[in-house]
C-alpha positions as CSV (number, residue, x, y, z in Angstrom):
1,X,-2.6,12.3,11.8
2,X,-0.4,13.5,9.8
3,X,-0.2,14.5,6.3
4,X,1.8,13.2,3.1
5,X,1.7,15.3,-0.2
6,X,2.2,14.3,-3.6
7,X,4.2,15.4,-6.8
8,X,2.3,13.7,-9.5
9,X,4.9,12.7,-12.7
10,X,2.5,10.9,-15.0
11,X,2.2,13.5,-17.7
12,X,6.4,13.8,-17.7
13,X,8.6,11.3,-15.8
14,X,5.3,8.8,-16.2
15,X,5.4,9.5,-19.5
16,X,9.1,9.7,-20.0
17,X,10.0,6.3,-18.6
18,X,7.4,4.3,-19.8
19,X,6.1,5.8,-23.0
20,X,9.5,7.6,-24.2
21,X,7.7,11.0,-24.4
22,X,5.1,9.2,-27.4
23,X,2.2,10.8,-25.6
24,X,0.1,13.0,-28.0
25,X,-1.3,16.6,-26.5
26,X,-4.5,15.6,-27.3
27,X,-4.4,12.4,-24.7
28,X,-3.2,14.6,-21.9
29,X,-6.1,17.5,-22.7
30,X,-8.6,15.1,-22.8
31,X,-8.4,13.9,-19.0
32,X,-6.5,17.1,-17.5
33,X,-9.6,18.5,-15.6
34,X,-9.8,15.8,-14.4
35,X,-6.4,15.2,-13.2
36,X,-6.8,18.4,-11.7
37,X,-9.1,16.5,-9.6
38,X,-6.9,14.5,-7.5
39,X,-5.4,16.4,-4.9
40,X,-1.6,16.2,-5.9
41,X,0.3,19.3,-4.1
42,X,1.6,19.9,-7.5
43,X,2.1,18.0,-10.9
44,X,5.0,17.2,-13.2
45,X,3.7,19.3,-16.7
46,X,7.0,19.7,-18.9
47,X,10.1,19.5,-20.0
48,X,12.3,20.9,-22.8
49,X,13.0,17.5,-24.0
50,X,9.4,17.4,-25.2
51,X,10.3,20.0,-28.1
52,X,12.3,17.6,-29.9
53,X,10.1,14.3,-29.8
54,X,7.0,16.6,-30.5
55,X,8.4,18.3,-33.4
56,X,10.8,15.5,-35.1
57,X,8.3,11.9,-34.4
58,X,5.0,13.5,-33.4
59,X,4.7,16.4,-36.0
60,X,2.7,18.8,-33.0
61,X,3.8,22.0,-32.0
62,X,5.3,21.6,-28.2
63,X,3.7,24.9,-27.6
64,X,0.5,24.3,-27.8
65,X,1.0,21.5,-24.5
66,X,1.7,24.5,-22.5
67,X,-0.7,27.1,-24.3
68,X,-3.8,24.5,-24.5
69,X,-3.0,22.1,-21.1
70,X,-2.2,25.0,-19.0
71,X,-6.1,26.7,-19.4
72,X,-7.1,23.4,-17.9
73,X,-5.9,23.7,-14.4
74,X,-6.7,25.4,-11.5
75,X,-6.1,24.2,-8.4
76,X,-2.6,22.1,-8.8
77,X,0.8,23.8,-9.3
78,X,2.3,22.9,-12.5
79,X,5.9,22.2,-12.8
80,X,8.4,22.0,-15.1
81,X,11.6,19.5,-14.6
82,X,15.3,19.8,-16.2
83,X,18.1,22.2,-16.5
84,X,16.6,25.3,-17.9
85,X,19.2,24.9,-21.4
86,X,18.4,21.0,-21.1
87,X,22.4,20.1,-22.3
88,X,21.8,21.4,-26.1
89,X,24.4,23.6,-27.3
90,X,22.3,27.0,-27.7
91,X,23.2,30.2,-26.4
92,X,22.5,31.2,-23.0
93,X,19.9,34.1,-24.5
94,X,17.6,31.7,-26.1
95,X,17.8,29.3,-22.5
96,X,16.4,31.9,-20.6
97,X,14.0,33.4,-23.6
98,X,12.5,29.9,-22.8
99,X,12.0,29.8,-19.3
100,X,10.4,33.5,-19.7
101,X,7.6,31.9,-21.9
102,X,7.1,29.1,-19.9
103,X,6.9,31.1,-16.6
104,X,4.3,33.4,-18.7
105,X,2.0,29.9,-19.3
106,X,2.0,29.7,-15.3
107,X,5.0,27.4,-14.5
108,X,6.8,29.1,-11.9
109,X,8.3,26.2,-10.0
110,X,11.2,24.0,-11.3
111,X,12.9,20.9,-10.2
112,X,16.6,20.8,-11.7
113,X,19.7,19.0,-10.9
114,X,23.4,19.3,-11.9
115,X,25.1,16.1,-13.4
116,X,27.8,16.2,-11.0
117,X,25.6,17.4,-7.6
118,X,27.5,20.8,-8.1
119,X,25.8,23.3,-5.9
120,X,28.1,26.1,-6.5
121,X,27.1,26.0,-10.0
122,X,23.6,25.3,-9.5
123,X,23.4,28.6,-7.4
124,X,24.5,30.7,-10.3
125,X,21.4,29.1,-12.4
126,X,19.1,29.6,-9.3
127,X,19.8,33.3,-8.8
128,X,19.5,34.0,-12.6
129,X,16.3,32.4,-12.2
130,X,15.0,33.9,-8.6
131,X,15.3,37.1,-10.6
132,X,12.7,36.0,-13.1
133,X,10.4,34.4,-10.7
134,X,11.0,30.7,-10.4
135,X,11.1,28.8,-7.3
136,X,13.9,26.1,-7.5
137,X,13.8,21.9,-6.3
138,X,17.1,21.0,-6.2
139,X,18.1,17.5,-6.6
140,X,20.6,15.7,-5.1
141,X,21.3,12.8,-7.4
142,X,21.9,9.2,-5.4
143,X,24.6,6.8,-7.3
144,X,26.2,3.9,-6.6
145,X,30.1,4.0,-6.1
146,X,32.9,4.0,-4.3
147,X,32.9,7.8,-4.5
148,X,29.0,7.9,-3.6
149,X,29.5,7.8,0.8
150,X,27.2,8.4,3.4
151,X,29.6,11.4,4.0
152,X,29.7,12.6,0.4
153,X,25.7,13.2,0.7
154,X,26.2,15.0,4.3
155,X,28.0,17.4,2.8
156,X,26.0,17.6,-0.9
157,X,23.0,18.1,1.9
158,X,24.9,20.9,3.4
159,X,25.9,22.4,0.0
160,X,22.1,22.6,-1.5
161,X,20.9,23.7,1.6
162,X,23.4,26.4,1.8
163,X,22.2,28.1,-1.4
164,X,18.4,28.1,0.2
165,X,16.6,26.4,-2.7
166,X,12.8,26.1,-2.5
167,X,12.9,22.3,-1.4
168,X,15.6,20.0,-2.2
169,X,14.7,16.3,-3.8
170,X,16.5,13.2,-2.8
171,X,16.5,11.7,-6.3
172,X,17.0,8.2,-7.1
173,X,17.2,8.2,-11.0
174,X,18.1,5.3,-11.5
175,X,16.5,3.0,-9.1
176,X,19.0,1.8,-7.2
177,X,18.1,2.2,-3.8
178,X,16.9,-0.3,-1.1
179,X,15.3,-0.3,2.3
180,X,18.4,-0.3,3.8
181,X,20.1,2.3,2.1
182,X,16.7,4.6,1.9
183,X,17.3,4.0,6.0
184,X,20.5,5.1,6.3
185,X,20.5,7.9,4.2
186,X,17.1,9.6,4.1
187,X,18.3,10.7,7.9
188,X,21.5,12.0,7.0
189,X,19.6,14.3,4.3
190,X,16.8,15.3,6.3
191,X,19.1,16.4,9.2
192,X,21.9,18.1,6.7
193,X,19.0,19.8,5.1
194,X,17.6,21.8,8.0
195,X,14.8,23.7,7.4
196,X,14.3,23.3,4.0
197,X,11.4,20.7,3.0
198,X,12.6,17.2,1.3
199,X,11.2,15.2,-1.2
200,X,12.1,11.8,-2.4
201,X,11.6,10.7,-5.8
202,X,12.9,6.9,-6.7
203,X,12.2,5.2,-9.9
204,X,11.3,1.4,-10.0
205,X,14.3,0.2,-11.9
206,X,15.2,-2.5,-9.0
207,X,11.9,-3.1,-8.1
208,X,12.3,-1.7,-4.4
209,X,11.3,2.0,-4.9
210,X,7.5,0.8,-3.2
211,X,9.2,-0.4,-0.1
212,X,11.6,2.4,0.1
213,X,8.7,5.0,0.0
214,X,7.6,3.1,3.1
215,X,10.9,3.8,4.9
216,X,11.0,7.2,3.9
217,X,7.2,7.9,5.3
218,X,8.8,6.5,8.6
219,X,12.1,8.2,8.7
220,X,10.2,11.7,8.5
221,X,9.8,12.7,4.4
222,X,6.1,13.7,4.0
223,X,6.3,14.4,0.1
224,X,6.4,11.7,-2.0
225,X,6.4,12.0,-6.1
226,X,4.2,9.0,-7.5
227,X,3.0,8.6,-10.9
228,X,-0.9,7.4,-11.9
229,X,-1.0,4.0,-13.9
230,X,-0.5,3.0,-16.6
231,X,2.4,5.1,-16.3
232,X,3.7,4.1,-12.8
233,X,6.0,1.0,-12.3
234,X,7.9,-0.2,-14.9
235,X,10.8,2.4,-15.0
236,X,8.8,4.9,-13.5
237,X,7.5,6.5,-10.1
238,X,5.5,3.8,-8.1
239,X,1.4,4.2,-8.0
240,X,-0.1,7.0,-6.4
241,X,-2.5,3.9,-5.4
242,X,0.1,1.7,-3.8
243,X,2.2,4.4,-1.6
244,X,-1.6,5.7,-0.1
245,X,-2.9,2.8,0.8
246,X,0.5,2.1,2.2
247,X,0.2,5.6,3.7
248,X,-2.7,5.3,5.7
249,X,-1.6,1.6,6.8
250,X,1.1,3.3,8.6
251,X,-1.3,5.9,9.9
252,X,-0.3,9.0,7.7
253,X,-2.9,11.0,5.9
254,X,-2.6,10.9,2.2
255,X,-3.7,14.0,0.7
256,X,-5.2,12.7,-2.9
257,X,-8.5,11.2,-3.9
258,X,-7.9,7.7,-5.1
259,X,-11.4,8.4,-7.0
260,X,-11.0,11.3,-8.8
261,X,-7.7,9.5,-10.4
262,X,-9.5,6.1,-11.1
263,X,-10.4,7.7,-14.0
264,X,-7.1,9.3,-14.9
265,X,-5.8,5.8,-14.8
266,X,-8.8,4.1,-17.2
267,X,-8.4,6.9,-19.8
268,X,-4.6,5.8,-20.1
269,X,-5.0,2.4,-20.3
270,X,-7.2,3.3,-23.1
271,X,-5.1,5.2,-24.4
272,X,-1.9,2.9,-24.4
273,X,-4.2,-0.2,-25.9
274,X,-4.7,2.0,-28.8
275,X,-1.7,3.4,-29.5
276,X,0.6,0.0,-29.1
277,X,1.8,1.8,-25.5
278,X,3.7,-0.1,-22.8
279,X,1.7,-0.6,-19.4
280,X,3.9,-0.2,-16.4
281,X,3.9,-3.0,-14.4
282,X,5.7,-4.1,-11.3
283,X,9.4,-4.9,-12.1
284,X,11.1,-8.3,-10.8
285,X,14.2,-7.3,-8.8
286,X,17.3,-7.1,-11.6
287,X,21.1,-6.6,-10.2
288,X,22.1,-5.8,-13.4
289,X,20.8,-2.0,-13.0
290,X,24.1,-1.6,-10.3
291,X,26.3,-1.9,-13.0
292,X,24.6,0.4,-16.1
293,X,22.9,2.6,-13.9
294,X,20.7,3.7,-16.8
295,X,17.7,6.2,-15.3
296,X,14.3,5.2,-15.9
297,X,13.6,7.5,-18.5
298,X,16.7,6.8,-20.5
299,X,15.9,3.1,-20.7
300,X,12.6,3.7,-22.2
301,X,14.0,6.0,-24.4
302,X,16.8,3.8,-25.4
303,X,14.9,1.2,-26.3
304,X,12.1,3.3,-28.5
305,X,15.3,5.3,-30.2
306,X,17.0,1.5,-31.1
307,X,13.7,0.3,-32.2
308,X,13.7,3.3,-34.4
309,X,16.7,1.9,-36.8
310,X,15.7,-1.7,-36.1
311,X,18.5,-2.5,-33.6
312,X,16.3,-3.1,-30.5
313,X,17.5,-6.4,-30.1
314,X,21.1,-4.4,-29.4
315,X,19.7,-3.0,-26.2
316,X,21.5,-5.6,-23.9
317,X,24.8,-5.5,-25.7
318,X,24.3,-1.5,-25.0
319,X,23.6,-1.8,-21.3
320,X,26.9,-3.9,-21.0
321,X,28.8,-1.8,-22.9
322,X,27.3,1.4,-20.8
323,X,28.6,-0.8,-17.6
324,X,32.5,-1.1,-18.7
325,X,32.4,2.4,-20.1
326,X,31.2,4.1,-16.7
327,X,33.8,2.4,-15.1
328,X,36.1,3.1,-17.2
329,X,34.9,7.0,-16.6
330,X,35.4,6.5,-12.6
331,X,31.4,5.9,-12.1
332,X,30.3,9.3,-12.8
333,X,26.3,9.4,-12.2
334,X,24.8,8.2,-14.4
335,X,22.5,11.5,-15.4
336,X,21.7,13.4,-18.6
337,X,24.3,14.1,-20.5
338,X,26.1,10.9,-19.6
């Protein structure tokens, strides 16, 4: 039988696309053992973009996630996601000063992508980092365009394999995906690839990310990034839940414990009661996200940022306006900073 891993993303893409970054470090200490519980391969911990929505909204210090939450796990690898700089104008010093302290917390695995799936300048990053320790996950970004071919991915398969990353992550930010699509192109990854490992991460955007986790199982990816509820669905990574039951309905082995993160998933429902925090919830299928191509985590984020200077009733004029502008851009992807 064989096995399918997991990358847990509820305490940063989880959090990201469903909560806008509002959760507190005290929510996540208090159920971390716990988390540590549930068997994921490794886990999602942090992101530079926490610094300025802890400091400016939340009034914590953003240290004190990694100084506090990383005492509280033993057995699951903690990761930390984005381009080491993020896309803020600081010098190239202080981006690095910053992945040194976050390597010296324990976080010695990244996932990163560039915004235009440019592998020659993703290898300059990777080296600089190799040096200090750091496995890399590079992504390749899907899009849909008339740029975005199965051939143009063949050869962005070739080009992030050629630089020998740790893994490389077919990455659907922004949900758009289907079952046919996942069946064409998973194959063309996986064989481009090689020998490096592939993961698939998909947000739920057009509602089909569930189903395309299915096709990938059967099309030969056996690592799979799911998020715990209440912070699965929605704009997020489908439920741990869902994708291993549908594991071992196809015969795979799922390696988590459903049990241990029953819990995990009672303690954030809690949590989002009391704090006024969405719930993710399946999404009904929306064509509209083929023509914004917002990612997950920017919709949420959008919509908490408008709500902030009481314009959230703007948000569908803004999608619309995003959809003309891209185009008008020749449909670049539609990642951070676009």
């Amino acid at each position: 039988m064989e096995e399918i891993r997991f990358v847990d993303t509820t305490l940063r893409d989880g959090q990201s696309s469903v909560w806008a970054y509002n959760m507190r470090t005290g929510a996540m200490l208090a159920i971390a053992e716990q988390m540590d519980r549930c068997g994921f391969e490794s886990m999602e911990f942090f992101s530079f973009q926490f610094f300025w929505k802890h400091v400016r909204e939340k009034k914590e210090n953003p240290w004190d996630w990694l100084r506090l939450g990383t005492r509280r796990f033993k057995r699951t690898r903690l990761r930390l996601h984005g381009f080491p700089g993020g896309f803020q104008k600081i010098p190239h010093c202080v981006q690095m000063l910053r992945m040194e302290r976050v390597f010296a917390y324990g976080l010695t695995l990244l996932r990163t992508s560039n915004p235009w799936n440019d592998f020659d300048a993703l290898q300059r990053d990777i080296a600089e980092l190799r040096e200090m320790g750091w496995e890399v996950v590079a992504n390749i970004v899907y899009s849909v365009s008339p740029r975005h071919t199965d051939e143009y991915y063949a050869e962005k398969a070739r080009q992030a394999a050629a630089i020998r990353p740790y893994r490389i992550c077919l990455k659907d930010v922004d949900g758009l995906l289907t079952p046919e699509r996942t069946r064409a192109l998973v194959p063309i990854v996986l064989k481009n690839a090689g020998d490096i490992p592939v993961e698939f991460h998909a947000h739920c955007n057009n509602s089909l990310a569930p189903f395309n986790y299915v096709e990938a199982m059967k099309l030969g990816v056996r690592i799979l990034h799911t998020a715990i509820p209440p912070l699965a669905n929605g704009f997020a990574q489908p439920s741990i839940f869902n994708v291993a039951k549908n594991a071992r309905a196809l015969g795979f082995n799922p390696l988590t414990d459903d049990s241990a993160a029953k819990p995990v998933e009672e303690h954030f429902t809690f949590i989002a009661k009391r704090e006024g925090h969405p719930i993710g919830a399946p999404r009904e299928y929306d064509e509209s996200v083929y023509r914004h191509q917002l990612p997950g985590g920017m919709v949420a984020n959008l919509r908490h940022q408008l709500r902030l200077v009481g314009m959230e009733d703007k948000l569908e004029a803004t999608l619309e306006e995003i959809a003309h502008v891209r185009a008008e851009f020749g449909y670049p992807m539609m990642l951070t900073p676009l």
